[in-house]
Biotite code that builds the C-alpha atoms (Angstrom):
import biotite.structure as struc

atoms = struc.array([
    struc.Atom([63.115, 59.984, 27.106], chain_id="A", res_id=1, res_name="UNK", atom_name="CA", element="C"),
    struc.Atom([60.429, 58.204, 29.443], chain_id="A", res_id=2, res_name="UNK", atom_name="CA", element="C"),
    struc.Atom([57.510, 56.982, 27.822], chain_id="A", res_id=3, res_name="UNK", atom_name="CA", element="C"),
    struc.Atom([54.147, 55.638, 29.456], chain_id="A", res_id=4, res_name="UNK", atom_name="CA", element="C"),
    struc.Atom([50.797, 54.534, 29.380], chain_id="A", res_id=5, res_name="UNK", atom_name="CA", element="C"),
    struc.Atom([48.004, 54.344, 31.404], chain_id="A", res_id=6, res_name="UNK", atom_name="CA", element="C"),
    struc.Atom([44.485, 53.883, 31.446], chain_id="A", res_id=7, res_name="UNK", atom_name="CA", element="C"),
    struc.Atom([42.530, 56.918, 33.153], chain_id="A", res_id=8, res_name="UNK", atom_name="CA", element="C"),
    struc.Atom([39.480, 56.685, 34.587], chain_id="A", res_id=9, res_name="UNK", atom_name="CA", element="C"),
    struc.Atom([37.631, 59.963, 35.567], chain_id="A", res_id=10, res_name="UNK", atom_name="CA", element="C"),
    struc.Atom([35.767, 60.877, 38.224], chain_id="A", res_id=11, res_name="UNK", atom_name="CA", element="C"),
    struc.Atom([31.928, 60.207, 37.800], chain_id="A", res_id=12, res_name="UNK", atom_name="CA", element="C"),
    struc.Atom([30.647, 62.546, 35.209], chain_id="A", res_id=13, res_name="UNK", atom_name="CA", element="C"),
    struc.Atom([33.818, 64.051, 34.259], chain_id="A", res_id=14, res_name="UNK", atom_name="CA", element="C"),
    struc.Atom([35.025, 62.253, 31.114], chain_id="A", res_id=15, res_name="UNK", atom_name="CA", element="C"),
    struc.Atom([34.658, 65.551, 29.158], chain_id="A", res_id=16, res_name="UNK", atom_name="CA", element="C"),
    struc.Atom([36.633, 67.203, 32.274], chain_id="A", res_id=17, res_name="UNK", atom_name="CA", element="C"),
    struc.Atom([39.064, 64.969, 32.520], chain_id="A", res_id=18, res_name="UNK", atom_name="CA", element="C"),
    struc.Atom([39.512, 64.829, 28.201], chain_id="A", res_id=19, res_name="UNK", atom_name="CA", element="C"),
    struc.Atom([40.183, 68.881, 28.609], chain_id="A", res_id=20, res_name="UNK", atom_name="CA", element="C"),
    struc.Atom([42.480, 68.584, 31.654], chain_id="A", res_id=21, res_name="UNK", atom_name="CA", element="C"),
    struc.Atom([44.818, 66.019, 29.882], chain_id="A", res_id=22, res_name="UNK", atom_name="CA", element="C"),
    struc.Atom([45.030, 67.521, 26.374], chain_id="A", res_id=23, res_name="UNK", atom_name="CA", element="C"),
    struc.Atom([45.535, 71.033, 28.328], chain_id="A", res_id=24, res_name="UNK", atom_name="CA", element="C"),
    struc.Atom([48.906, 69.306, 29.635], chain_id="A", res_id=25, res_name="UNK", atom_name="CA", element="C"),
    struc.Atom([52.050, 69.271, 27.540], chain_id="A", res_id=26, res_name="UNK", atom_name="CA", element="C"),
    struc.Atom([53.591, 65.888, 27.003], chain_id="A", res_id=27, res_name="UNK", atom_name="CA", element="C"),
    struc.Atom([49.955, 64.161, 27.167], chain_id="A", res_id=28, res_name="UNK", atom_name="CA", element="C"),
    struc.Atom([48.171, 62.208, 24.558], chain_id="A", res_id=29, res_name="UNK", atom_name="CA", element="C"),
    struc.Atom([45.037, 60.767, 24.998], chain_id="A", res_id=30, res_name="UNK", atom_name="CA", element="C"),
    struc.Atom([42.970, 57.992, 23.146], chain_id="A", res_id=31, res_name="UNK", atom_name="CA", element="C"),
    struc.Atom([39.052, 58.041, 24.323], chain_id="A", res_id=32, res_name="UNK", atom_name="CA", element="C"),
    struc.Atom([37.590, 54.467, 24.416], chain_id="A", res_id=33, res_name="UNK", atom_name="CA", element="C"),
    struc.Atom([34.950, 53.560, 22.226], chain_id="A", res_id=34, res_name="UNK", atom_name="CA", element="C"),
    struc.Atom([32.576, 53.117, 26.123], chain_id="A", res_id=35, res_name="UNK", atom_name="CA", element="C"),
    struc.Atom([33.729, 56.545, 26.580], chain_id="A", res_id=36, res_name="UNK", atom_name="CA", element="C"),
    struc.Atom([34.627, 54.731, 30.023], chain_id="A", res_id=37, res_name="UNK", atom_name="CA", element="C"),
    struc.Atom([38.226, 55.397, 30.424], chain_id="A", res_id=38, res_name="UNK", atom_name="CA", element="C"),
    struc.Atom([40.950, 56.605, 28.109], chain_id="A", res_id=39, res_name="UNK", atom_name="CA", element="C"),
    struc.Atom([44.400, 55.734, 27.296], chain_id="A", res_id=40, res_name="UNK", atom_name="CA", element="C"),
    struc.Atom([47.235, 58.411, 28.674], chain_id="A", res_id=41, res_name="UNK", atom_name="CA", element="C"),
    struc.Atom([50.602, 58.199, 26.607], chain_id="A", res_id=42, res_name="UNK", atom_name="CA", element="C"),
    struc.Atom([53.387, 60.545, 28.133], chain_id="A", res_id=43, res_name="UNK", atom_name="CA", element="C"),
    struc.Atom([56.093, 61.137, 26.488], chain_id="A", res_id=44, res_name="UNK", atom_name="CA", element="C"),
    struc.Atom([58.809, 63.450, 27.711], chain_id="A", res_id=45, res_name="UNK", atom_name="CA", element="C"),
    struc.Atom([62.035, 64.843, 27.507], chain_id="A", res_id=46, res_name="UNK", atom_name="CA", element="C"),
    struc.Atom([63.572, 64.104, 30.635], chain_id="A", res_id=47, res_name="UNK", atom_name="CA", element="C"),
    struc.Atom([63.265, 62.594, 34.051], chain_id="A", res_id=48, res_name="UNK", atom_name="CA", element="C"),
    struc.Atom([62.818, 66.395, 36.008], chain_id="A", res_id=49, res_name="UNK", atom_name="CA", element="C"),
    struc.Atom([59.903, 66.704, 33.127], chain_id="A", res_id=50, res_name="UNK", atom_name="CA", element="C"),
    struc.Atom([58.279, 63.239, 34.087], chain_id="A", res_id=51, res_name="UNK", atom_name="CA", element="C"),
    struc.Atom([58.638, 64.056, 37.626], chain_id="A", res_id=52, res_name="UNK", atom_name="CA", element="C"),
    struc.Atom([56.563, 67.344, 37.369], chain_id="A", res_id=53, res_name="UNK", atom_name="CA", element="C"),
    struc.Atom([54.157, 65.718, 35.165], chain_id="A", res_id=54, res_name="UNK", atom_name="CA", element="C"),
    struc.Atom([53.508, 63.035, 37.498], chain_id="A", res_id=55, res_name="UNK", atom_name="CA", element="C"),
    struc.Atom([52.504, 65.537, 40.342], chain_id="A", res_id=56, res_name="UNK", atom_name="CA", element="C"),
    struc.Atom([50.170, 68.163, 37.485], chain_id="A", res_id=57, res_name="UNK", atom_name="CA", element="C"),
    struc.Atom([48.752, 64.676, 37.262], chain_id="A", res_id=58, res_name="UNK", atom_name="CA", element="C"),
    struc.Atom([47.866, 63.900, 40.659], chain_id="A", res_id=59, res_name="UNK", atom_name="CA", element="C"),
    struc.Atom([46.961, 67.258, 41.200], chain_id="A", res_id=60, res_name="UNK", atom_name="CA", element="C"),
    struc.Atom([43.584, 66.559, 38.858], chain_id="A", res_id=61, res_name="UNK", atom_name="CA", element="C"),
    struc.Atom([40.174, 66.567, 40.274], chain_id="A", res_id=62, res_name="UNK", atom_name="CA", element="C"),
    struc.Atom([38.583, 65.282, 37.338], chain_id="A", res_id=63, res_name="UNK", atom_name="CA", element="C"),
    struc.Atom([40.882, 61.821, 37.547], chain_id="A", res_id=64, res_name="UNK", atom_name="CA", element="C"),
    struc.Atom([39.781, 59.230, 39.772], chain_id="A", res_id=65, res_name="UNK", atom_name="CA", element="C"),
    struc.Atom([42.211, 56.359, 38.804], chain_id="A", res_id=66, res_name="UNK", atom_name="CA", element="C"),
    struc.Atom([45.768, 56.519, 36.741], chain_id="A", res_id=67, res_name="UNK", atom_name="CA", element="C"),
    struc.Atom([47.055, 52.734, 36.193], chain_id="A", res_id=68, res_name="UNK", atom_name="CA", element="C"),
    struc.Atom([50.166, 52.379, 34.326], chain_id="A", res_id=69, res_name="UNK", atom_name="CA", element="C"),
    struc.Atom([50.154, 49.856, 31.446], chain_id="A", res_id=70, res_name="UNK", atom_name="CA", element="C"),
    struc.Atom([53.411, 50.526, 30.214], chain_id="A", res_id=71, res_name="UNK", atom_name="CA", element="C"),
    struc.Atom([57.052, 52.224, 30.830], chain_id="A", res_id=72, res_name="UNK", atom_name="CA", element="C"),
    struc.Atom([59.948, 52.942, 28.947], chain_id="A", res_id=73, res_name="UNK", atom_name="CA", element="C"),
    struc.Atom([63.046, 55.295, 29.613], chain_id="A", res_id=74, res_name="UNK", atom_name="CA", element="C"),
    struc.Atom([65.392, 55.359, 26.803], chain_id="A", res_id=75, res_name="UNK", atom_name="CA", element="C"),
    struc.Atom([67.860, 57.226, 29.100], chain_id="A", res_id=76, res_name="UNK", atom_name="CA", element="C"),
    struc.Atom([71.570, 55.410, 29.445], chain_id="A", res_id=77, res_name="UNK", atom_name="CA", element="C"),
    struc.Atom([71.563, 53.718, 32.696], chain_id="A", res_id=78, res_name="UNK", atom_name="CA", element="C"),
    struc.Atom([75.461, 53.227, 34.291], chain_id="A", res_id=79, res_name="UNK", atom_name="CA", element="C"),
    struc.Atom([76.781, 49.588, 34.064], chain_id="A", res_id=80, res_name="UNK", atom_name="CA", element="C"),
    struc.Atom([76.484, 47.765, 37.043], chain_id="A", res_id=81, res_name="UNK", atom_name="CA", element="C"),
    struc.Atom([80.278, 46.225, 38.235], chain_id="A", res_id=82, res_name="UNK", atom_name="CA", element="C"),
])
């Protein structure tokens, strides 16, 4: 189950955009900060495929300027290395 966060940072004037855009998304949280600035993305899905096709929806927004990643976590069992 990945799990990230990031601080987005919308285009200029589209906060309110952006705010829509992101809560319209499944697997997308969002925490406003108190500027009304940036906000804080948490992702949180199911499966790598899922993350994958979240990441491009994401990139695919007009209203985001910047995505920076503050945080990662996949839960998913990795193979042993030899």
């Amino acid at each position: 189950m990945p799990v990230f966060g990031y601080l987005a940072i919308p285009t200029k004037g589209a906060i309110a955009t952006l705010c829509d855009d992101l809560r319209s998304i499944p697997y997308c949280e969002i925490i406003p900060a108190d500027n009304r600035d940036i906000l804080v993305l948490v992702t949180d899905t199911p499966d790598d495929p899922t993350e994958i096709a979240l990441q491009q929806q994401l990139k695919g927004l007009s209203s985001l300027q910047s995505l920076s990643m503050t945080f990662g976590q996949n839960d998913e069992q990795q193979p042993e290395s030899e």
